[in-house]
C-alpha positions in Angstrom: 0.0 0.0 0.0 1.1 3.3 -0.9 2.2 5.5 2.1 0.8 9.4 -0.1 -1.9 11.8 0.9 -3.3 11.9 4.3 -7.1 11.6 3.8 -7.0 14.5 7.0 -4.2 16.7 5.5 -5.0 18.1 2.2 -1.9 18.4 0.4 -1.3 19.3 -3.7 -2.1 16.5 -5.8 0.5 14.6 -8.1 0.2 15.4 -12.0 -0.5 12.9 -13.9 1.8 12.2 -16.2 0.1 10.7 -19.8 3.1 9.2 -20.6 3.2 6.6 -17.3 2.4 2.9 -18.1 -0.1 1.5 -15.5 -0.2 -2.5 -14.6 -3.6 -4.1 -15.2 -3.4 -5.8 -12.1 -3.3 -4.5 -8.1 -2.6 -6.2 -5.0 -0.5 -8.2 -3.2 -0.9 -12.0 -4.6 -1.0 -12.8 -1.3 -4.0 -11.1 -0.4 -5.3 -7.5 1.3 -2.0 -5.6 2.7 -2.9 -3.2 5.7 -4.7 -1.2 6.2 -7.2 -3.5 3.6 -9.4 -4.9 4.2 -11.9 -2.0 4.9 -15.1 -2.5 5.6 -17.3 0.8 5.0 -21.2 1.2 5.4 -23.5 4.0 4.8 -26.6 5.0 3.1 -25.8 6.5 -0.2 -26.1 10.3 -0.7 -26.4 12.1 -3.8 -23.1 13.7 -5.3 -22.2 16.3 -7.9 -23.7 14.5 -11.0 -20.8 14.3 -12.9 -20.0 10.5 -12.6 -22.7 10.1 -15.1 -22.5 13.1 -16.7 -19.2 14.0 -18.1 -17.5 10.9 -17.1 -19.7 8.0 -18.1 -18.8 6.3 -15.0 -22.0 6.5 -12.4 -21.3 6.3 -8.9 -22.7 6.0 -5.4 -21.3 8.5 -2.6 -21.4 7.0 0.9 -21.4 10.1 3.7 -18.2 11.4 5.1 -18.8 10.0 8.0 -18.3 6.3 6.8 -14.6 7.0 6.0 -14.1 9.7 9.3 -12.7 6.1 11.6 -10.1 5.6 8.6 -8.9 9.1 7.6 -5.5 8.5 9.5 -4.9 5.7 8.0 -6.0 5.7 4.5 -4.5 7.4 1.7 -6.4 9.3 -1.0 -6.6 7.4 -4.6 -8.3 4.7 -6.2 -9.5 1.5 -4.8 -10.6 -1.8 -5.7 -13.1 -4.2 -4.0 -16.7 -5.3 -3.4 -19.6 -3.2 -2.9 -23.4 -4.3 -2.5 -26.5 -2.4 -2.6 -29.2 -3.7 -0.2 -32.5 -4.4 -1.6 -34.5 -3.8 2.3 -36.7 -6.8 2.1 -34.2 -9.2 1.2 -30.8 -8.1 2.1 -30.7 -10.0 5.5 -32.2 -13.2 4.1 -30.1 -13.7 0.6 -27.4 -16.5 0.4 -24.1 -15.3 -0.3 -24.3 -14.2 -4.2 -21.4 -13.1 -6.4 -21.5 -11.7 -10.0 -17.8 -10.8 -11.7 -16.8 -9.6 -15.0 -15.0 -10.7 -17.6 -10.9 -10.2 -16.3 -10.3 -9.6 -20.0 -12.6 -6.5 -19.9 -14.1 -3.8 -17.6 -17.8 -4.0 -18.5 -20.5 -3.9 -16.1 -22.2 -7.4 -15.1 -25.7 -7.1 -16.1 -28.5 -9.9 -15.1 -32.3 -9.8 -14.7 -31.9 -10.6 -11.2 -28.6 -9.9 -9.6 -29.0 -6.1 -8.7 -29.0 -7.5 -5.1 -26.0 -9.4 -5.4 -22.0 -8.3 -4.5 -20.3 -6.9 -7.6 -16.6 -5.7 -7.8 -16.4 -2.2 -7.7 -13.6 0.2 -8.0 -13.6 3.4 -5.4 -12.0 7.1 -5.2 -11.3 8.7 -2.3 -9.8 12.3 -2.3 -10.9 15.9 -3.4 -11.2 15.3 -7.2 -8.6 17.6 -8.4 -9.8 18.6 -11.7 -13.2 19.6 -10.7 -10.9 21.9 -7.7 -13.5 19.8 -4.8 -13.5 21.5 -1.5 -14.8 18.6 0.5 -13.3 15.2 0.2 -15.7 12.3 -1.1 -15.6 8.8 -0.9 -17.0 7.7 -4.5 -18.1 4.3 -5.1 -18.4 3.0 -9.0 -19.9 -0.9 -9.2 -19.2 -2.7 -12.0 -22.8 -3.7 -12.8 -25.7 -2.0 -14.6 -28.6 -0.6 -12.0 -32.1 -0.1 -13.4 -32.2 3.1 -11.8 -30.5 5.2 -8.9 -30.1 4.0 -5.8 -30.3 6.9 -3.3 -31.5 6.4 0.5 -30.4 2.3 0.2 -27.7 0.7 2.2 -24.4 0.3 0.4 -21.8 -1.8 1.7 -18.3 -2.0 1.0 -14.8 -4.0 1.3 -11.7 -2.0 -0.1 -9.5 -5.1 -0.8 -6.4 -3.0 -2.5 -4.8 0.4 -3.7 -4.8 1.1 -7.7 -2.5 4.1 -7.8 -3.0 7.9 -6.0 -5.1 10.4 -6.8 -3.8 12.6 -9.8 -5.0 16.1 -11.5 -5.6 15.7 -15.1 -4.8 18.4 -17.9 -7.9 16.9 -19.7 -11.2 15.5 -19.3 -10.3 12.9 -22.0 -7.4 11.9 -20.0 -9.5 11.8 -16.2 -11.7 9.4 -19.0 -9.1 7.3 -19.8 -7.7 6.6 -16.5 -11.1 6.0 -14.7 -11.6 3.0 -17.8 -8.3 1.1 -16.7 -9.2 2.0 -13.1 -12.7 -0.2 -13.7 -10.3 -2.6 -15.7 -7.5 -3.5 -13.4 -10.4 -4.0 -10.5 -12.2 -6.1 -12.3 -9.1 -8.1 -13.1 -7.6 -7.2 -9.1 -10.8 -9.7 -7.6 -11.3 -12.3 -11.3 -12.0 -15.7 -9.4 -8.9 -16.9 -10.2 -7.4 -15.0 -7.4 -8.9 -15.9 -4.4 -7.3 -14.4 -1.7 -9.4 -11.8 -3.2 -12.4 -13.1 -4.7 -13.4 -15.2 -1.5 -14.4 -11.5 -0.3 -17.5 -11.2 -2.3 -18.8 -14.2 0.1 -18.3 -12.5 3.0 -20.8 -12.5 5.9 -20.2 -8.3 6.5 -22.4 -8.3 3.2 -25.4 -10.6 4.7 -25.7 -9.5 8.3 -28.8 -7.7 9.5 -28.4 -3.8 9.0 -27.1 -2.2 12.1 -27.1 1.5 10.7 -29.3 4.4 12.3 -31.7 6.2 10.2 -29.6 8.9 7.8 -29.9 12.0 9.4 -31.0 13.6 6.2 -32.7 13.3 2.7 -30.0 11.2 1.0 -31.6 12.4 -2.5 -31.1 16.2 -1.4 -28.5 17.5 -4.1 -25.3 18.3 -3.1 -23.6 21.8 -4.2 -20.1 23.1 -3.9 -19.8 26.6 -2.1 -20.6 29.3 -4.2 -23.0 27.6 -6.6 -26.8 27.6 -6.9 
């Protein structure tokens, strides 16, 4: 695990550099390295809009206060894992379900019937440099089509590994291409053929009854960065 930017201590962000050939692969073969596994669970808040937007790369925000007991001792960047969004009436009841994508490519699973299951998903924690963010997020994308936003559900999430730091891009076309082999190396980080990895998506954090306390506000109430309308 990379030993960068304090989640706490906002500090300038690396450039990325275009030229910088990335492995399609992270983790230890051996398994999650400290401080991984994390195990995060929140309701999930509406963000900015511009996962879907301008980066064609949806995501579900979990409240600041899901990553506050970590913030010393996580580092800002991009994370691999498994996520799942509870369906209320059967999350507590389901047998331990798993859907993973090809290793060969990062497309979205897609089923009639697996929208309550664990997916792979891969997660960025930081400020979000090229949109200049003045409040760190914790942004989770799952690799797996939703019929529809899922605002006010449970999500729950393991962060099994560390895919590089967070960056600030000269382009949007480059933040693009970086967030496509970000969904590609975690896809290929927790393939079944690794299990020290893969036997995460079984994990019992996923089926337990739902422990949290009712969110404290509308999780669909839009959030704005200071100074805008």
């Amino acid at each position: 695990m990379s030993t960068g930017t304090s989640l706490i201590k906002r500090t300038k962000p690396l450039e990325h550099d275009p030229a910088l050939e990335r492995p399609d692969l992270a983790g230890d073969d051996a398994g999650p390295q400290p401080p991984c596994p994390v195990y995060l669970d929140g309701w999930v808040t509406r963000g900015f809009g511009r996962g879907s937007k301008d980066l064609g790369c949806p995501t579900a925000n979990l409240p600041d206060s899901s990553i506050e007991p970590y913030a010393h001792t996580l580092n800002t960047g991009v994370y691999f894992g498994f996520a799942r969004v509870l369906d209320p009436a059967s999350a507590a009841r389901d047998a331990p379900l798993s859907a993973f994508p090809s290793p060969s490519d990062s497309s979205p699973s897609t089923g009639p019937n697996d929208h309550d299951r664990v997916h792979p998903m891969v997660m960025s924690i930081g400020w979000n440099p090229f949109y200049n963010n003045d409040t760190r997020t914790a942004e989770v994308h799952i690799l797996h089509d939703y019929p529809s936003d899922f605002y006010g559900k449970e999500l729950r999430v393991v962060m099994l590994g560390f895919i590089r730091p967070e960056y600030n891009y000269s382009s949007l076309d480059a933040l693009i291409k970086d967030i496509n082999h970000d969904k590609l190396v975690a896809a290929r980080s927790v393939a079944p053929d690794r299990t020290p990895y893969a036997s995460y998506a079984a994990d019992e954090f996923f089926f337990r009854p739902s422990t949290l306390a009712p969110p404290a506000e509308d999780p669909a109430k839009p959030r704005v960065r200071p100074g805008e309308v």
